[in-house]
C-alpha positions in Angstrom: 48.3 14.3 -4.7 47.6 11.3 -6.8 45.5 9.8 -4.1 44.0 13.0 -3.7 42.7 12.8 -7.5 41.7 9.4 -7.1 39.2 9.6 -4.7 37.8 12.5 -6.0 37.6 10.9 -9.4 35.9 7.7 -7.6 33.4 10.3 -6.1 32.1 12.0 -9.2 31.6 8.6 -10.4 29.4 7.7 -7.5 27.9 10.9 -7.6 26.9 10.2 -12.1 26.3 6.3 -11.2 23.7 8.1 -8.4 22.4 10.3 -11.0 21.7 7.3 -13.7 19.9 5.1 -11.2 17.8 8.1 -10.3 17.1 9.3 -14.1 16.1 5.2 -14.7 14.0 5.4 -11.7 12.3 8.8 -12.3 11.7 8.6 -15.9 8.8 6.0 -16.1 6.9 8.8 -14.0 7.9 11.7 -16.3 6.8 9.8 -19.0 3.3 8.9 -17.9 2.9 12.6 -16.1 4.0 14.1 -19.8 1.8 11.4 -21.9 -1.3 12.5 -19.6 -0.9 16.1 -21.1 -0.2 15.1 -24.7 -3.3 15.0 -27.4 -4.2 11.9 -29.4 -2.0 12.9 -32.0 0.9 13.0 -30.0 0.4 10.4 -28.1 0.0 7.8 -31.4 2.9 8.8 -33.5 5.7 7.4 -35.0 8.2 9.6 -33.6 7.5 10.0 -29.6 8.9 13.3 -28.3 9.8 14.2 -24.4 8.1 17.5 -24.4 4.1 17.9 -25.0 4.1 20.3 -27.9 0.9 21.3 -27.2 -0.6 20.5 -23.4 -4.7 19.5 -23.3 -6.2 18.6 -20.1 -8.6 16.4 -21.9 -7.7 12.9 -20.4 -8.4 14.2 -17.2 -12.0 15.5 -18.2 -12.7 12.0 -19.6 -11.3 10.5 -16.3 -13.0 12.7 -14.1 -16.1 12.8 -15.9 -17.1 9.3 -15.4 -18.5 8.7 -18.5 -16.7 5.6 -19.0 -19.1 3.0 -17.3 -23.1 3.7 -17.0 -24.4 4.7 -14.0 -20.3 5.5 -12.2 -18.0 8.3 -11.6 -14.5 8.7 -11.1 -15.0 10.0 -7.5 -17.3 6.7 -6.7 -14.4 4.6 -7.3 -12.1 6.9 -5.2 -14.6 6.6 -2.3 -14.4 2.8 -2.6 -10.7 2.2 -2.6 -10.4 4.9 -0.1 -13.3 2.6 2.4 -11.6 -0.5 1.8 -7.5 0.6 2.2 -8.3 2.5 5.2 -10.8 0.2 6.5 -8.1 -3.0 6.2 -5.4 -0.4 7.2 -7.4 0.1 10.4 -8.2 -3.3 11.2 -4.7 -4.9 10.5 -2.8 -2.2 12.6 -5.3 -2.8 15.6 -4.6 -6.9 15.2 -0.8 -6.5 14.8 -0.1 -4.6 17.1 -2.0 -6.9 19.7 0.1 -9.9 17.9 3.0 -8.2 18.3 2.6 -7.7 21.8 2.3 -11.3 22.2 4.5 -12.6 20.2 7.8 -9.8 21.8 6.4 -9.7 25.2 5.2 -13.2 25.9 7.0 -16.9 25.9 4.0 -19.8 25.0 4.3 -22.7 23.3 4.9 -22.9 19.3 6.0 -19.0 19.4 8.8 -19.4 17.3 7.0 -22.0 15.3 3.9 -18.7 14.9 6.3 -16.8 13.3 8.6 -19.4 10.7 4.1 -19.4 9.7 4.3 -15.5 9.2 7.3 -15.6 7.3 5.6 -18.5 4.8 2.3 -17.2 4.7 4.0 -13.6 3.7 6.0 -15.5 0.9 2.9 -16.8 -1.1 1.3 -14.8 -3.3 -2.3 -13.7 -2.9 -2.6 -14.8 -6.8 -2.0 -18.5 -6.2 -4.9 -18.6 -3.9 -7.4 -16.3 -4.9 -9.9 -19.5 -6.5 -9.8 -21.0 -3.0 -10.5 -18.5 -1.0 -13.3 -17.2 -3.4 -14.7 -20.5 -3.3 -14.4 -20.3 0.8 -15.7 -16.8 0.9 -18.6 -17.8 -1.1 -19.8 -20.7 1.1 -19.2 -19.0 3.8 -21.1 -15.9 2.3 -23.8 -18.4 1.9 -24.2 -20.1 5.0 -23.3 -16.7 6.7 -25.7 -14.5 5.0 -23.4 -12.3 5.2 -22.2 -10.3 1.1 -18.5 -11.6 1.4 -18.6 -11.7 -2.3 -19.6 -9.1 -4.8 -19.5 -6.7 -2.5 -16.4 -4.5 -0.6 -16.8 -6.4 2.6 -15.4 -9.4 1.1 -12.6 -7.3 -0.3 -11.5 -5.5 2.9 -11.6 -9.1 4.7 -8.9 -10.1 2.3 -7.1 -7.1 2.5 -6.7 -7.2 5.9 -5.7 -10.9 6.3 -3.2 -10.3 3.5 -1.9 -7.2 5.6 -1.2 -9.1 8.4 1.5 -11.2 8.1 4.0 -8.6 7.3 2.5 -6.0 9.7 2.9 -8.0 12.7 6.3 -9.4 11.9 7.6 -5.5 11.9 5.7 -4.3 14.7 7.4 -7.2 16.6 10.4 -5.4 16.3 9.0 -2.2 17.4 7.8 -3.4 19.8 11.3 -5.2 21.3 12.8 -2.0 20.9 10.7 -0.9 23.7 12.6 -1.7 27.1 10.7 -3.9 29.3 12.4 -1.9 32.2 9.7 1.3 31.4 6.7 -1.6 32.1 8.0 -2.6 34.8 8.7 0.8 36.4 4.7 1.7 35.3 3.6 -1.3 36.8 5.4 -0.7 40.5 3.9 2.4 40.5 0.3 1.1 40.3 -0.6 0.7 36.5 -2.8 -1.7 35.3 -2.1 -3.9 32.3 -4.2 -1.2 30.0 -2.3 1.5 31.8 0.9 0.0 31.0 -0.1 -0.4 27.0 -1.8 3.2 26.2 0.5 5.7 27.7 3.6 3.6 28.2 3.8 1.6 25.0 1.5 3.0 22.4 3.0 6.6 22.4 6.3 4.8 22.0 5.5 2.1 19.1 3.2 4.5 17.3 5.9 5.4 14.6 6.2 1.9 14.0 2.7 1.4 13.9 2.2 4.2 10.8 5.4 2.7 9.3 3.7 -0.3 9.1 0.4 1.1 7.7 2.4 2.7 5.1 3.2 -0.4 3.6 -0.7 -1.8 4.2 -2.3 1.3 2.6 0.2 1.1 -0.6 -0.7 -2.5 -1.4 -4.7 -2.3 -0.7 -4.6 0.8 -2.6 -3.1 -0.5 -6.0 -4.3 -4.2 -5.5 -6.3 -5.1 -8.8 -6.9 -9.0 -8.6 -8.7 -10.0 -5.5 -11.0 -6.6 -6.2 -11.5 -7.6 -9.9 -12.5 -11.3 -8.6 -14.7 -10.8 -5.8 -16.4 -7.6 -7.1 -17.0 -9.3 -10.4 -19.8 -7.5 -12.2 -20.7 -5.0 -9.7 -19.9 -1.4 -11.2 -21.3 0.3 -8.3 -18.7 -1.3 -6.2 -15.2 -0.8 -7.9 -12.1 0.5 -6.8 -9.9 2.6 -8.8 -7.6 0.2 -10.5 -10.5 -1.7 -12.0 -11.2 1.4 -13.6 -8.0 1.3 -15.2 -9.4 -1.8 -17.2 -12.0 -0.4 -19.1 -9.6 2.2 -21.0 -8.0 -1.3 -22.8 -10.8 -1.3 -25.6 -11.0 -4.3 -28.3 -9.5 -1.9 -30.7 -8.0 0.7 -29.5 -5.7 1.5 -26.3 -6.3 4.9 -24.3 -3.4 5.6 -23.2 -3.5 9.6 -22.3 -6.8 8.4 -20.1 -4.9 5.8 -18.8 -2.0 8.2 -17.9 -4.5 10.5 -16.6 -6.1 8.0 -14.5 -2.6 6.5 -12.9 -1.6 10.4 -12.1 -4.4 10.7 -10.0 -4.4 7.0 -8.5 -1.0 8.1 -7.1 -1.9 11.5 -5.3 -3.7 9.8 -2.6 -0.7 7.2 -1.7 1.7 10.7 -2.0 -1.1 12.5 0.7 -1.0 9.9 2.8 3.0 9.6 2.9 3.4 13.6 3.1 1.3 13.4 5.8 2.5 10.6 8.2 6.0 11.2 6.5 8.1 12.4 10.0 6.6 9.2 11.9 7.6 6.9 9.4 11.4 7.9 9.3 11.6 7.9 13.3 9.4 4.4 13.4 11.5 3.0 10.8 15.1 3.9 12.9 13.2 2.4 15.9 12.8 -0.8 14.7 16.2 -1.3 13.4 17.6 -0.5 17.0 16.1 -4.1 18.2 15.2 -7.0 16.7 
C-alpha cells in the first residue's frame, strides 16, 4: 500500500514537473500572441497585465500595410523569403539526397574522412564567416557577372550550402535504413540503376527526405544575418526578418508591430509543418532504425 502511494505520488510529480516545463516553454508565445493584440497604452505601462483589456488589430494593419519602408509591402517580403527557403530547401534536398547515396551505398577513398568534414563544417557558425564569404561572393559576382551579392541569388546560394551539411548527414541514415537486399532483388529482375533509385528507394527515403527539409525550411526562413549582409541596401529585395529591423526606431521601440510581425513570420513555418507533419514522424522513426 505504501508503495502503491509512492509511485503514484512520484507520478503526479512527473505529471506537474511536465506541466512547468510546458508553461515555461509556451509562455514566451502567449506573451507575444497577447502583446500583438494590446494598444499602445497597454503595451508601455508600468504594470503589465496577462489579458488584453481591450483587443485592437492595429499592429497588424501597420504590418500588413507596408507603410514602413517606401516603395515595399508586407506581402513583398513574404514572397521573398518564401523564393529563397523553398528554393535552398529544393536544391539542398536534391544534393543530399545524391550525397547520401554515396556516402551509405558506396566505399571510396577518404569516406569516413567526408563525413568527420560534415560534422566540422556543421559545427561552425555561419556568423564567423560571413566577411569571407561576402568578400568571395563578391569577386566571384564580379568576374562571374553573375548578382551573387545584393540580390536573393546570393542569399539562396548560402542557404543551400549551409543546409547541406546537416541534411546529408541525416539522410545518410535514411538512407542505411533501406536494405540493400530490395536493390538487389530490383536489379536481378532487370532494373536499371535509375530504376533501382525512383521506385525502389525514393518512395522509401522520402519521409526522411521532408524530415530533413523541415529542419532546412526553419533555418532559411528565420535566418537574419547572411540576408541582412548580402542584401544590404536593397529594399526591394528583403526577406521578412529584415523587416523586423525597421520597427527598432532611434527613439522608440514598436513592440505590438513587432509582435504582430513575429505572429505572422511563424504561420508559414506552422503551414508547412501541418502539412508534411505525418511524413516527418514516420521519416524520423526510420532513421533511428539504422545508422
Amino acid at each position: 500500500m505504501r508503495h502503491r502511494v509512492m509511485k503514484r505520488a512520484g507520478r503526479i510529480g512527473d505529471y506537474l514537473l511536465a506541466a512547468a516545463v510546458i508553461l515555461f516553454a509556451l509562455f514566451p508565445v502567449y506573451w507575444v500572441l497577447t502583446t500583438a493584440l494590446k494598444p499602445n497604452s497597454e503595451i508601455f505601462t508600468r504594470e503589465p497585465t496577462l489579458f488584453p483589456r481591450e483587443l485592437t488589430l492595429q499592429h497588424y494593419e501597420r504590418v500588413l500595410s507596408g507603410v514602413l519602408i517606401p516603395d515595399t509591402t508586407f506581402w513583398m517580403f513574404l514572397g521573398n523569403s518564401l523564393l529563397v527557403t523553398l528554393g535552398s530547401v529544393a536544391v539542398a534536398a536534391v544534393f543530399a539526397l545524391l550525397a547520401a547515396v554515396a556516402v551509405a551505398r558506396f566505399r571510396f577513398r577518404l569516406r569516413t574522412a567526408f563525413i568527420i568534414l560534415l560534422l566540422v563544417i556543421q559545427m561552425v557558425p555561419v556568423e564567423a564567416l560571413i566577411i569571407s564569404i561576402f568578400v568571395n561572393f563578391h569577386h566571384l559576382g564580379v568576374a562571374t557577372s553573375l548578382p551573387l551579392t545584393g540580390s536573393l541569388l546570393g542569399v539562396l546560394v548560402v542557404y543551400t550550402t549551409v543546409a547541406l551539411p546537416i541534411t546529408i548527414l541525416m539522410m545518410r541514415s535514411f538512407v542505411a535504413a533501406v536494405p540493400k537486399e530490395l536493390e538487389e532483388a530490383a536489379a536481378i529482375d532487370g532494373a536499371t540503376g535509375w530504376t533501382v533509385f525512383w521506385r525502389i528507394l525514393m518512395p522509401l527515403v522520402a519521409p526522411g527526405l521532408v524530415a530533413t527539409s523541415i529542419f532546412a525550411f526553419i533555418t532559411a526562413w528565420n535566418e537574419f544575418v547572411v540576408a541582412f549582409t548580402f542584401l544590404q541596401s536593397n529594399t526591394g529585395s528583403f526577406t521578412l526578418p529584415i523587416s523586423l529591423k525597421y520597427y527598432f526606431g532611434r527613439v522608440t521601440v514598436e513592440w505590438g508591430s513587432i509582435m504582430a510581425a513575429s505572429t505572422l513570420l511563424t504561420i508559414p513555418v506552422m503551414v508547412f509543418f501541418l502539412f508534411v507533419q505525418r511524413r516527418m514522424v514516420s521519416g524520423l522513426t526510420m532513421g533511428a532504425v539504422k545508422g
